[in-house]
N, C-alpha and C positions, 0 to 999 in steps of 0.2 A: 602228568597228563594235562593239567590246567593249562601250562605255556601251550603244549601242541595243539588242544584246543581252539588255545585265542592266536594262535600262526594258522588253524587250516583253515580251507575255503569255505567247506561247509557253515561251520560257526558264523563268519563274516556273512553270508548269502544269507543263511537262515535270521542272522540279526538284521538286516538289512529288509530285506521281508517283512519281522517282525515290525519295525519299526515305520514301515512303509503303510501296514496294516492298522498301527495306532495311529498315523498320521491321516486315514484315512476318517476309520471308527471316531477320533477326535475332532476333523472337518465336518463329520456328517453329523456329531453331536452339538458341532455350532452351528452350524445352519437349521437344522432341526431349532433351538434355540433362538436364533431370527426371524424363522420363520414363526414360531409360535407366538414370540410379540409381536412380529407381524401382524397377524392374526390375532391377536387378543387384543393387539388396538386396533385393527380394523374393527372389531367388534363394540370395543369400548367408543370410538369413535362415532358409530352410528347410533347406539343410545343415548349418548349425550346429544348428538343432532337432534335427534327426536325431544328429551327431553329441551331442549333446546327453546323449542319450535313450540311446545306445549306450553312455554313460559310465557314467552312474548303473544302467544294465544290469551294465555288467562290475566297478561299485564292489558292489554290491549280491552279486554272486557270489562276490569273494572277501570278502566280510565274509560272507555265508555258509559258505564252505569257510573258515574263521576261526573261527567260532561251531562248527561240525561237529568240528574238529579237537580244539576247548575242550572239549566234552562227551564224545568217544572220550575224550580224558585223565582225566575224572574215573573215564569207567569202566575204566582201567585199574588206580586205585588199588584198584576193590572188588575185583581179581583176589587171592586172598593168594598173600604172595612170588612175583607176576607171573609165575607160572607159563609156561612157554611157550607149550606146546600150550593151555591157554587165552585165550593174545593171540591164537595161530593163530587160533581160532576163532574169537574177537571179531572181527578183524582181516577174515576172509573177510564175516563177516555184515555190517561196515560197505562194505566195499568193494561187496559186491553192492545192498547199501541205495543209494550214489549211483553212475552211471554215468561222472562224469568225472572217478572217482578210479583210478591205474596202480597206483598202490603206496604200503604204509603199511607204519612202521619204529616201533621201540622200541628208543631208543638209552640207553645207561648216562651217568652226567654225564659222563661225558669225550667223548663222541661216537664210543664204538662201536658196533655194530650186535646187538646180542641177539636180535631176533626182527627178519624182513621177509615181508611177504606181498606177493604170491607166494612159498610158500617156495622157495629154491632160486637166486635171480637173485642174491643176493647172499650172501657169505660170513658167517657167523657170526663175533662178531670182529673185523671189517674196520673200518678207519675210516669214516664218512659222509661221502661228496663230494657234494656241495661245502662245504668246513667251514667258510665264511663264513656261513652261513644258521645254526650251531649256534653260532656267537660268537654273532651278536644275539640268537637266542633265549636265551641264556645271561645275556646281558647287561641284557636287557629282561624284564617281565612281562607284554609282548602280543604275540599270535605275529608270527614273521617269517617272508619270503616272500623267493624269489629264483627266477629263472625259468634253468634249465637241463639237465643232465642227468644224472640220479644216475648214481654209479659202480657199475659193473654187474657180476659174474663172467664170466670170459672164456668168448666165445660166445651170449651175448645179444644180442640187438637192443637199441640205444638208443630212447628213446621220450623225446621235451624235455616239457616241464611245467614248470609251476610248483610249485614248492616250497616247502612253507611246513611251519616247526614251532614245536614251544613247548614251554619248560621246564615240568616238572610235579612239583609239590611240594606237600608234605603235612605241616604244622604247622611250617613254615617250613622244613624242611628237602627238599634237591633231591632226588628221588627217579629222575628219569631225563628222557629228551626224546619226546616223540610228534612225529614227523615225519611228511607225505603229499606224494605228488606228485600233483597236480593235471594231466590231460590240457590241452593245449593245443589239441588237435585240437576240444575239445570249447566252450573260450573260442570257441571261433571261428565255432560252428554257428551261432549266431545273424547275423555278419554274411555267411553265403554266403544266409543267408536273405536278406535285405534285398537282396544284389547281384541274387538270382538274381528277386525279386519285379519290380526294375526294368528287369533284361534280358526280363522279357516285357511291360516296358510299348516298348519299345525305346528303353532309355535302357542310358546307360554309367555304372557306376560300383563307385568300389576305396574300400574303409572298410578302413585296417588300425589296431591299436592296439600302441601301442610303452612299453616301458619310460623308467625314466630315464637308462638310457645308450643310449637311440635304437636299441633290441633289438625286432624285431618278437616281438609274444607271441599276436595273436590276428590273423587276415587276411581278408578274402573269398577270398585266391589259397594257400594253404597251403603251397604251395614257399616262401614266401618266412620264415615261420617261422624265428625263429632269424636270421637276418639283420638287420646293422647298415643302417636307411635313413633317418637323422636326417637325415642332407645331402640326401637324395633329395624329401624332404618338406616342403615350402614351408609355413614357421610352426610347425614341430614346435617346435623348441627355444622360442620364446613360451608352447607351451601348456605343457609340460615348465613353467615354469615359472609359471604359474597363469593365463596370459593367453587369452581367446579372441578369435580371430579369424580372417579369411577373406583370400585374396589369391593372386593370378594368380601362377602360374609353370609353369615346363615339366614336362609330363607322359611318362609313360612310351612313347609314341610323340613324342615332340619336339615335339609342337604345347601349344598353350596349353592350362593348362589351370586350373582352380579349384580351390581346396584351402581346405577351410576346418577347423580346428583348435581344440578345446577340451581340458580336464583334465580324468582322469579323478580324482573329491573323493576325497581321504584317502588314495590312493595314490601318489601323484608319476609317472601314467600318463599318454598324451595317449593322444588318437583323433583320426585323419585322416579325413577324408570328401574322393574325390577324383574331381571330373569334366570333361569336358572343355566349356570354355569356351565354344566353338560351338554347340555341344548347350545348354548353360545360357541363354547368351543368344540364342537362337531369335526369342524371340518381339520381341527387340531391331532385330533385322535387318529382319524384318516391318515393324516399325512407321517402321523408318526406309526401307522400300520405299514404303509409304504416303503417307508426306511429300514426298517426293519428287514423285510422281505430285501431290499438292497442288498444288507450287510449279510446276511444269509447267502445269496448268490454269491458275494464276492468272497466269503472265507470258503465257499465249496470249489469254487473254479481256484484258487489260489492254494486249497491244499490239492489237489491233482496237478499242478502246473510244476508244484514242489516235488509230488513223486516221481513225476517223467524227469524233472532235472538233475533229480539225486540218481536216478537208477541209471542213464542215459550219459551222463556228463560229469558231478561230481566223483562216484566209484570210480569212474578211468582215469581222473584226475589227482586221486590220488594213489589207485597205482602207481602212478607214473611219476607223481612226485616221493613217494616212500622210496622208490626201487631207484633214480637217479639225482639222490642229496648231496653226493660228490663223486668228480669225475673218475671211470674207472682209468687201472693203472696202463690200461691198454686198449687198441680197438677191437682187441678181440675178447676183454671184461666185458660187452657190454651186456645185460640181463635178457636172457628167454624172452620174461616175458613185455619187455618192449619190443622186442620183435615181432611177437605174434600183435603186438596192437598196432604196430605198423603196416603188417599187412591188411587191416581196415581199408575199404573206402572211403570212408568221411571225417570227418575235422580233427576226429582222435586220432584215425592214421596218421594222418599228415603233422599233427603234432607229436605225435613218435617218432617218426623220419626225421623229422627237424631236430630235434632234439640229437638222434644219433650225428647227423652232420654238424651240429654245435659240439658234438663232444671233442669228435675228431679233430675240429678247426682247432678247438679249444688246447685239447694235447699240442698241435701242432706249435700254437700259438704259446703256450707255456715253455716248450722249448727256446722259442725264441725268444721269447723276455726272458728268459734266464741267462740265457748268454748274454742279452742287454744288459742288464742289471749286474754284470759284472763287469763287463766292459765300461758301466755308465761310473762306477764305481772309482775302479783302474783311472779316467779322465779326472772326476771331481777331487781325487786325493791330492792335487798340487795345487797351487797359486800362483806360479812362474808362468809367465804367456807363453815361454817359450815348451817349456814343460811340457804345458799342456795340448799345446802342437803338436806334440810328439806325441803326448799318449793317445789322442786322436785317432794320427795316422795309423799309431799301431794299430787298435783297438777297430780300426774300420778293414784292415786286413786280416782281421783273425772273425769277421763278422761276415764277409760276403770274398766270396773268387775273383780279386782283384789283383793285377801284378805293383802297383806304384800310386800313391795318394800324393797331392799337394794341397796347399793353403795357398790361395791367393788373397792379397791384401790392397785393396785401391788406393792411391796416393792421394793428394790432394788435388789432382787435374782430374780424377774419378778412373786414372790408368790401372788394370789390375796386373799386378807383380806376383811374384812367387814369394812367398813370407819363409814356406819352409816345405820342402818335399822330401818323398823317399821312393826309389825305383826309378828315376827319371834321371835324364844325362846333365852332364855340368851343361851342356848348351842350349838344355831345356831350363835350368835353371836361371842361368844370367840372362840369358837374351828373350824370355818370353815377357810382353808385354803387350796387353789388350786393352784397346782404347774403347770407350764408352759405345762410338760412333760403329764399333765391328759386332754388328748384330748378329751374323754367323757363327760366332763364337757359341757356345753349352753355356760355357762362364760367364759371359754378358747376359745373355738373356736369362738365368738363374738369376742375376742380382738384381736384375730389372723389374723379371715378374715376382721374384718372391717365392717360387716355386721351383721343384726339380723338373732339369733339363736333363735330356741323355738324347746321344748320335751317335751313328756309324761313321766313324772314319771312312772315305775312298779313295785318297789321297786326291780329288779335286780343290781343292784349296789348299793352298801351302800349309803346313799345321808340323810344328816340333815333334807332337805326340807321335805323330804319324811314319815321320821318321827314325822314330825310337821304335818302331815297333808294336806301337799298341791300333786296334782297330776298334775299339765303343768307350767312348769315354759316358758318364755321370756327372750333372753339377750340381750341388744340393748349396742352400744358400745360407749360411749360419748369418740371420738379421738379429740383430742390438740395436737399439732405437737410443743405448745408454752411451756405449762407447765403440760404435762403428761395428758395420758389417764385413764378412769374410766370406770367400766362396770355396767349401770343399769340394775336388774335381781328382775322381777315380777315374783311372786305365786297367781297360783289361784286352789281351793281344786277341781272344778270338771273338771274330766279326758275328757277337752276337748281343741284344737288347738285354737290359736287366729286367728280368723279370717281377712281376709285382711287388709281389712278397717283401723281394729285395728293396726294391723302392722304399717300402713303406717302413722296412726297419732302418734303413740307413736316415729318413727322414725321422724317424722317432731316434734314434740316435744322434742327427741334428741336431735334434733340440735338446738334448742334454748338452749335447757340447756347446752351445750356444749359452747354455749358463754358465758351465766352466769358463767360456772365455769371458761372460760379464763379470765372475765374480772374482778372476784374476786382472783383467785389466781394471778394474772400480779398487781392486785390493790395493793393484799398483798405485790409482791414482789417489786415494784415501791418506797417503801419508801425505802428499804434497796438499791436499785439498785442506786436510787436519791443518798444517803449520799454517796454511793461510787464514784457515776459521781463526787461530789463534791468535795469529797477526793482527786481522782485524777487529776480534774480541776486544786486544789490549787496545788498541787503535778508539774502540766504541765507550769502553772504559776510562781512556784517560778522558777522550773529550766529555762524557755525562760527567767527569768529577770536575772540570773545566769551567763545564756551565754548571754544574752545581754552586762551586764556589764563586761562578758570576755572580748568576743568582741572587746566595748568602749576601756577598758585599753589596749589589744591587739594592736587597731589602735592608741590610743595615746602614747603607749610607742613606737609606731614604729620611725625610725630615720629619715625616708622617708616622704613626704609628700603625704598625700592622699589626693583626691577630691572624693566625686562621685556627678555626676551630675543626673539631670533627663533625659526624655523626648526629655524637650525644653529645656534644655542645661542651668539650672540654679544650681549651686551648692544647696545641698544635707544637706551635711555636709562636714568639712573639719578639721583634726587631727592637733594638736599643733604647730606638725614641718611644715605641710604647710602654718599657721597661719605666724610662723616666719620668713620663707621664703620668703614670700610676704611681711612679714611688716605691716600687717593687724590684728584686732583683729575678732575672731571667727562671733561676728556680722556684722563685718563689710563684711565679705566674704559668710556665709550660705543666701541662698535667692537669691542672685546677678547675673547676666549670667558671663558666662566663662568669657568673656573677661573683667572684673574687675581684675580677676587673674593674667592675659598677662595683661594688663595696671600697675599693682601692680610692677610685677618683669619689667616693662619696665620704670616706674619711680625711682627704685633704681637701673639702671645701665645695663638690659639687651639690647641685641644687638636689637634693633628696627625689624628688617628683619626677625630675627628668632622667635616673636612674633606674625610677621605679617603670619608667616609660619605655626604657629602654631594654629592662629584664624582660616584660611582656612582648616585646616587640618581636617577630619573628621573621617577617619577611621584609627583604630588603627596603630600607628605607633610609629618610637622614630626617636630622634633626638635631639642635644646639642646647649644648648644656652649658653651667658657666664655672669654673673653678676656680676659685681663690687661695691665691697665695699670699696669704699678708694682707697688706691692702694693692697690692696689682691682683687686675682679675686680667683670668684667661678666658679666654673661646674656645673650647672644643669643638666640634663636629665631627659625630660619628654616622659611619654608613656600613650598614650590613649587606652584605654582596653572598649571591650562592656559587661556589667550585661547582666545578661539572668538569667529567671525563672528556672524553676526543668523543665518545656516544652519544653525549648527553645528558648522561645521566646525575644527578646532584650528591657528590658525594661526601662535602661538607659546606662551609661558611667563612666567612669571614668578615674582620671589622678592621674599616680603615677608621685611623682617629689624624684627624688635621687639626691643628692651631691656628684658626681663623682672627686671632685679636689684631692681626695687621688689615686684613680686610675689612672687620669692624671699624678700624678708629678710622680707615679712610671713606667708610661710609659715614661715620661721626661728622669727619673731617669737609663732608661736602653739602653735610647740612646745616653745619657752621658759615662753611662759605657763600654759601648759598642765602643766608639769614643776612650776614655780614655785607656783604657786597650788596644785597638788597637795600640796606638799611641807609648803605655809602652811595649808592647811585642814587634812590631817592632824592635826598636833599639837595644833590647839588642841580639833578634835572628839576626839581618843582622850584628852584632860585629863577634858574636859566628861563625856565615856561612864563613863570611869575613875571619876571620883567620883560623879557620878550612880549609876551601878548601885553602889557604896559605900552610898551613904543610903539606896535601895532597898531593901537585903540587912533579913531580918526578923528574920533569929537574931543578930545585934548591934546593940546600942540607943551609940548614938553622945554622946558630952556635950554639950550646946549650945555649948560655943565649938571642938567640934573640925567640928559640921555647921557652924557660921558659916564658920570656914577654909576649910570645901568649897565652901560656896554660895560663899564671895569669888572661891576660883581660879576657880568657874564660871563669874562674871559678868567676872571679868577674861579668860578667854579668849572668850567669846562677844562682848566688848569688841575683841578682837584681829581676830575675823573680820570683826565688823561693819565696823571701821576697814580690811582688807582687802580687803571690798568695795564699801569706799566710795571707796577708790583706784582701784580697777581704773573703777569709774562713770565717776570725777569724770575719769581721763583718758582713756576713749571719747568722753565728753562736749567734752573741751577740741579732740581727736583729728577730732570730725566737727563743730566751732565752735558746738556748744551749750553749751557752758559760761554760768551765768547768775551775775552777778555783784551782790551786793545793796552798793553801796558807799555809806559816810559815813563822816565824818569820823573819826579815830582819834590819841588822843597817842601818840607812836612809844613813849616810856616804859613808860606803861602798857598799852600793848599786850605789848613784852616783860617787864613783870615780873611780869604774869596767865600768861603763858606760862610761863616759867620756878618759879612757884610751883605748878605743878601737873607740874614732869621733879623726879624722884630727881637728884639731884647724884651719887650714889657715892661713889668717890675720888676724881674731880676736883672744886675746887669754880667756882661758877659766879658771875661778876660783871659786872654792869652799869655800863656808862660811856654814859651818853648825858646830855646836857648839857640843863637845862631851856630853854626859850622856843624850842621847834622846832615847827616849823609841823607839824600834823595832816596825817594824810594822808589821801588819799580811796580809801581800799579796800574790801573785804569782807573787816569783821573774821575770821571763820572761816577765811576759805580761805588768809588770811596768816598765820593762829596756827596755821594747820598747815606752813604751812613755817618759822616758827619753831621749831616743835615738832620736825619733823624735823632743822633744822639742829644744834640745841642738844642734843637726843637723842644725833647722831650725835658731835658733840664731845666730849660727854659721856663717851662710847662710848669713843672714842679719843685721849681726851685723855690728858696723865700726870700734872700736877697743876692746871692752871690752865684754865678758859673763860671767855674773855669776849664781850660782845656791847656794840658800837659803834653810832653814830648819825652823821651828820653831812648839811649842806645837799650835793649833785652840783654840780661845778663844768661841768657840760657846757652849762649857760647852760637851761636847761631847771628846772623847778616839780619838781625829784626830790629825793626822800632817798633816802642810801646806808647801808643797813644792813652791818654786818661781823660774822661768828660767829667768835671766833678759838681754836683751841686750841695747843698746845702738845706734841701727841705725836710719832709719827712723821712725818714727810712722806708725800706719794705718790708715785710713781713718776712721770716725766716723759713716757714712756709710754701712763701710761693717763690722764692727765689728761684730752683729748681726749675720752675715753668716760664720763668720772663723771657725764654728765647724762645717758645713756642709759640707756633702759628694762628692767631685768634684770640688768645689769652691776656686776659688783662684783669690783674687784680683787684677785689672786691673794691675797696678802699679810692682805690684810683676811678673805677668806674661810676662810685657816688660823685665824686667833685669833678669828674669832665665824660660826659657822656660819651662825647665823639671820638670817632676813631675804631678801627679793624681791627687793630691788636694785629698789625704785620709788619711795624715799625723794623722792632727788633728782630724778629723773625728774618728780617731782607737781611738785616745787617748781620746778622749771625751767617747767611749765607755767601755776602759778598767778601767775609774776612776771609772765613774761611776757602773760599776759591780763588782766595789770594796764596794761601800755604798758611795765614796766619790762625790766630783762635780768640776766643771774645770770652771775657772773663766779669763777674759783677763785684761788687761788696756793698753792704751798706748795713747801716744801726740808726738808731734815731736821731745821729748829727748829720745823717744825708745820706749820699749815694755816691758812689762811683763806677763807672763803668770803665772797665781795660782791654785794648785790642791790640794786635802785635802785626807788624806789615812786615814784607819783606823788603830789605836794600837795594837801592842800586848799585853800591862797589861796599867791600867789606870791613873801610875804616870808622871809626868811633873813637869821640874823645875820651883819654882818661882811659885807665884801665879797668881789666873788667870789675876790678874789685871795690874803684870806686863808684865805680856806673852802679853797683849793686846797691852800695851805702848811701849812692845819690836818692837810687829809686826807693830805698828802704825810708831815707828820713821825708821825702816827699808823701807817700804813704803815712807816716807817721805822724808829721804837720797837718794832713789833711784833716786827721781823724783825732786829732789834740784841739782844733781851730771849729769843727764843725759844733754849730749851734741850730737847734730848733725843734721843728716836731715832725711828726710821724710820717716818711714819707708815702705814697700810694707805688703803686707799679706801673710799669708805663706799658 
């Protein structure tokens, strides 16, 4: 029973009701709601207004009797020596001027009483009580106020007030105090006004105003004057301390009441507004009487509205659904009593008729899907195109009264052909074709519009069908959007229209068969489509492993170290040169976190800090570490870079590491040069300036062989730059292989003793040993007389008594001569041998005993042998030096064979170094 329940209408209607009813009852409970704080701040609203308004009243009063009291003081000073009987008089004329003043005093600075008006209430003399009120004034210079009862002479009536005085003084000195008491009776007229305005509207209400220790000072009920009622007054202590607000609590008969509460400005007062709750919300109670009476009408109209639709509409509704829950097995099952409700006039008749021609159609219609659904069957069971052509055709002859079905199929010009018929003649077959352009055609304009076509044949157009026999053909359009459309085209001989019905089953049988052919011809094309995917798979696959292993060797032949890291920061992979770097093997670094890496280069010599700088470092950046190997340091720089997808997004890191110590030395390299060439251009420009502006000068006339002497030093140092920068040229040039070499033949002899006869000897003198009949060499005279010139210079230089320069055939089996420069001074250090052919460098030793010079001597000449094919060799100890350079020949004879050309060269070497005497030499 519970399912039939939650399926019948009733149930649903009556929930739907009910909840239309809660949604009602629960809007009218919110608004009700709104409405009530609506109105309960409307409420609240207008007593705080009020009290509001009572404040800035009783602020504004005593800042008046403040201002009053200030100007009484100044005219006490015009009184001379404050006479008494003149305050007296002062004193009555102010008093009768304001009426809510009891009594006013002139006190001496200590807070005694001199003069009171009234005379007589108080003693002459007497202290002022309350003498809290003459500290503050004392204390302060704006009057102070305190609310109680002056000390009176015995026999007087007390009268409470407010109290307020001020110190009064005259070119800075205190001359006395003006005090007044203020009636309280009189604070107060104002609010019996207001209580008594609303007792004749017939409303209840108490406005009292209270000090800061919760002292009643002014009341609508006057008894209560003087009285502590801070606890009594719901919100006082809030407002006391600057807050306003409103809120329910119990009132002076016990019942509820409302209090709403504000300060009175500059005072540290409040004011109560007090009424009683019921009274206030009135109009609340009204409106929720009102509501009330609503929801009463609408649950009474709404249950009658429910029994006319139960009795009226649901009952017949479910007659008629209990009695027709499935189709009966015939049209003549159908139940009594939907008949008798059909004979109704109104909407339930008509919904039982309907129902009975639903049944009908329905049977009707289930016949015919059953014959569909086997015919659709009988189609879909092949895969063959052609197959399924067939079952087609059967399948639509055993479905509707047709003599002959065909397939037509469009070519590629959009001509439609016969794909496959039955019932039609072979010369319907071969020779029908319809071109796009013959809109008369059923079968054109089926494939056109998309829709079935159907026509009477009358034989007024020539038409094959027609002469077979048949008079109504049908075109129904089997569309595939996958793999091309077909037009199926039924004959039948008598000259009559298909009928609906027909239509619409042969079209709902269209479109099964429209799937049979997509999913035979897709079947068909699936294998050729498959071996293609396949094709190009392998196709897609070889080239990714292609450029994979581009890639690989890409990064491994790279000079630079790669990393890439992941995610979480674990190497990835890592390329050879970073492998070497680190001093790690590939396993030992893939898999690892970063800092195995920075641990790796920090245990073969990097700078610990810039490791440490480097672990913390996260986003891309560079910076240079230095790494030692022995005594050669390297350069590193590393650069952290972030991977990111084809999206965007960062899906790891990476660290490139470069070997920057070639960069470095050539920024070394241009601060040297740069120092150096400085150092060389100076002196010989401050010679040239020096004696230049000498020759200039107009008041000394110079002899002609002292200006020759000038012009020579000029031309000889303008000679020194020149040759300075034809060094610096000639080894950029060697530096970036433009060096251009004009070579012929040359006797070794006379090459050096052209050389030699243009170097100063000095102290050492200088000797040639080179044997005649030596094969020519093939050089560029120049660029060899200059490193003649430099060697023999430098000998020269550092020689102590003796140089000589040597010749002999290279026993290296090779077309060479070995040239030798020898001198005799000190040695060079063993040390810096290594660096004597480098650019700038000039040993310690050497640079104490001749300052001058760039240290690019040797450097050129290591460059010009070498761009000759030859190589530049040194030796030396403490009996001298020798320098050895190898030229190449011009033709490949040499005397003596090689064995003795060796023995020659060996014992010359040997004599050298048996004969050398002296001491230490420097480097050149």
């Amino acid at each position: 029973m519970r399912p039939a329940a939650r399926r019948s209408l009733l149930t649903r209607l009556l929930t739907v009701y009910l909840l239309f009813v809660s949604v009602v009852l629960l809007g009218g409970v919110g608004i009700n709601t709104l409405v009530e704080q609506r109105l309960r701040g409307d409420v609240q609203a207008a007593d705080q207004a009020l009290a509001e308004e009572i404040a800035r009243e009783t602020s504004l009063q005593l800042l008046g009797a403040e201002q009053a009291l200030a100007r009484l003081g100044r005219l006490v000073l015009e009184i001379p020596g404050e006479a008494p009987s003149s305050l007296e008089r002062l004193f009555q004329a102010w008093q009768e001027a304001r009426s809510d003043v009891d009594h006013v005093y002139w006190l001496d600075p200590f807070g005694a009483v001199l003069v009171a008006w009234p005379a007589g209430h108080v003693a002459t003399g007497a202290e002022f009580s309350p003498p809290t009120v003459v500290e503050q004034a004392l204390k302060s210079s704006q009057p102070a106020f305190e609310v109680g009862i002056v000390g009176l002479a015995p026999g007087r009536l007390a009268t409470p007030g407010v109290i307020v005085a001020q110190a009064v003084r005259s070119q800075g000195r205190l001359r006395g105090l003006i005090a007044a008491s203020f009636s309280l009776a009189e604070l107060s007229l104002p609010l019996v006004n207001v209580v008594q305005a609303q007792q004749r509207q017939g409303k209840h209400l108490i406005i009292t105003v209270i000090d800061g220790n919760g002292v009643v000072v002014a009341a609508s009920e006057r008894r209560r004057l003087l009285e502590t009622a801070l606890s009594e007054l719901a919100g006082a202590s809030q407002a006391l301390q600057g807050q306003s607000l409103s809120r329910p609590g119990p009132g002076p008969d016990g019942q509820d009441w409302l209090f709403s509460s504000v300060p009175v400005p500059n005072v540290g007062w409040a004011v109560v507004v007090e009424r009683p709750s019921g009274e206030a919300l009135a109009v609340v109670d009204q409106f929720h009487l009102w509501l009330l009476l609503v929801a009463l009408l609408f649950t009474l109209g709404g249950l009658l509205f429910w029994l006319l639709l139960l009795m009226r509409v649901i009952r017949p509704l479910q007659t008629l659904a209990s009695q027709h829950q499935a189709l009966p097995a015939s049209a003549q099952a159908i139940p009594p009593a939907t008949l008798l409700l059909a004979s109704q006039r109104d909407e339930i008749g008509d919904l039982a008729r309907s129902l009975i021609r639903l049944e009908r159609d329905g049977l009707r219609k289930l016949s015919e899907l059953h014959t569909l659904l086997e015919t659709s069957n009988a189609v879909v069971s092949s895969l063959d195109p052609r197959a399924v052509i067939e079952e087609i055709m059967a399948e639509v002859q055993r479905l509707v009264d047709v003599q002959a079905v065909a397939v037509l199929l469009p070519d590629e010009q959009g001509v439609l052909r016969v794909l496959q018929s039955s019932g039609h003649s072979e010369r319907y077959n071969r020779l029908l074709s319809l071109s796009p352009e013959r809109v008369s055609s059923a079968a054109v304009l089926a494939l056109h519009s998309g829709q079935p076509v159907q026509k009477l044949l009358d034989g007024s157009q020539p038409s094959f069908a027609y002469d077979d026999g048949f008079r109504a053909v049908l075109a129904l359009p089997i569309i595939s959007h996958h793999v091309g459309s077909v037009v199926l085209v039924v004959h039948r001989q008598e000259p009559r229209l298909f009928e609906e019905h027909e239509v619409q089953l042969l079209s709902t049988f269209a479109n099964y068969a429209t799937l049979a052919w997509e999913h035979a011809m897709l079947y068909e094309r699936s294998d050729e489509r498959l071996r293609q995917v396949a094709q190009e798979n392998e196709r897609l696959y070889r080239q990714a492993s292609e450029e994979k292993r581009r890639l690989a060797a890409i990064m491994e032949s790279m000079q630079d170290g790669l990393l890439l890291l992941g995610s979480d920061d674990r190497i990835l992979y890592a390329n050879q040169a970073a492998c070497l770097i680190a001093g790690l093997s590939r396993p030992a670094l893939e898999g690892q976190p970063m800092a195995t890496f920075y641990e790796a280069l920090q245990e073969s010599g990097a700078e610990a800090e810039a490791c440490a700088r480097a672990v913390k470092r996260t986003e891309p950046a560079a910076f240079l570490i230095k790494n030692r190997e022995g005594a050669q340091a390297r350069a590193l720089q590393l650069r952290l870079f972030a991977v990111q997808s084809e999206s965007g997004e960062t899906i790891g890191r990476g660290l490139l590491v470069r070997d920057v110590t070639r960069e470095r030395e050539l920024d070394e390299f241009k601060t040297t040069l740069l120092a150096a060439v400085g150092h060389e251009v100076r002196t010989p420009l401050a010679a040239i300036k020096g004696y230049a502006s000498t020759l200039l000068q107009q008041d000394v006339v110079w002899p002609p062989e002292e200006q020759q002497q000038f012009l020579q030093t000029i031309m000889q140092e303008a000679d020194r730059l020149t040759q300075l920068v034809r060094n610096l040229l000639d080894l950029s040039r060697q530096e970036a292989g433009l060096l251009q070499l004009q070579r012929a033949p040359v006797e070794p002899r006379a090459l050096v003793l052209t050389v030699g006869e243009r170097i100063k000897s000095g102290t050492a003198r200088l000797t040639v040993e080179i044997p005649p009949g030596l094969p020519p060499v093939l050089v560029d005279r120049g660029r060899i007389e200059v490193v003649l010139h430099n060697l023999i210079n430098n000998a020269l230089l550092y020689g102590a008594q003796q140089v000589q320069v040597r010749a002999w055939p290279s026993s290296d089996g090779e077309s060479m001569l070995t040239f030798a420069v020898i001198d005799d001074g000190p040695g060079i250090a063993p040390e810096e041998l290594p660096h004597i052919f480098e650019r700038f460098y000039r040993a310690s030793r050497g640079r104490h005993q001749h300052a001058g010079g760039t240290g690019l001597g040797l450097a050129i000449c290591k460059a010009f042998v070498e761009a000759h094919g030859g190589r530049i060799w040194v030796q030396s100890d403490s009996q001298g030096t020798a320098i050895y350079f190898s030229l190449p020949c011009a033709s490949p004879t040499a005397p003596g064979t090689p064995g003795e050309a060796d023995k020659a060269e060996g014992e010359s070497s040997d004599g050298y170094h048996r004969n050398r005497q002296g001491q230490a030499h420097s480097a050149r």
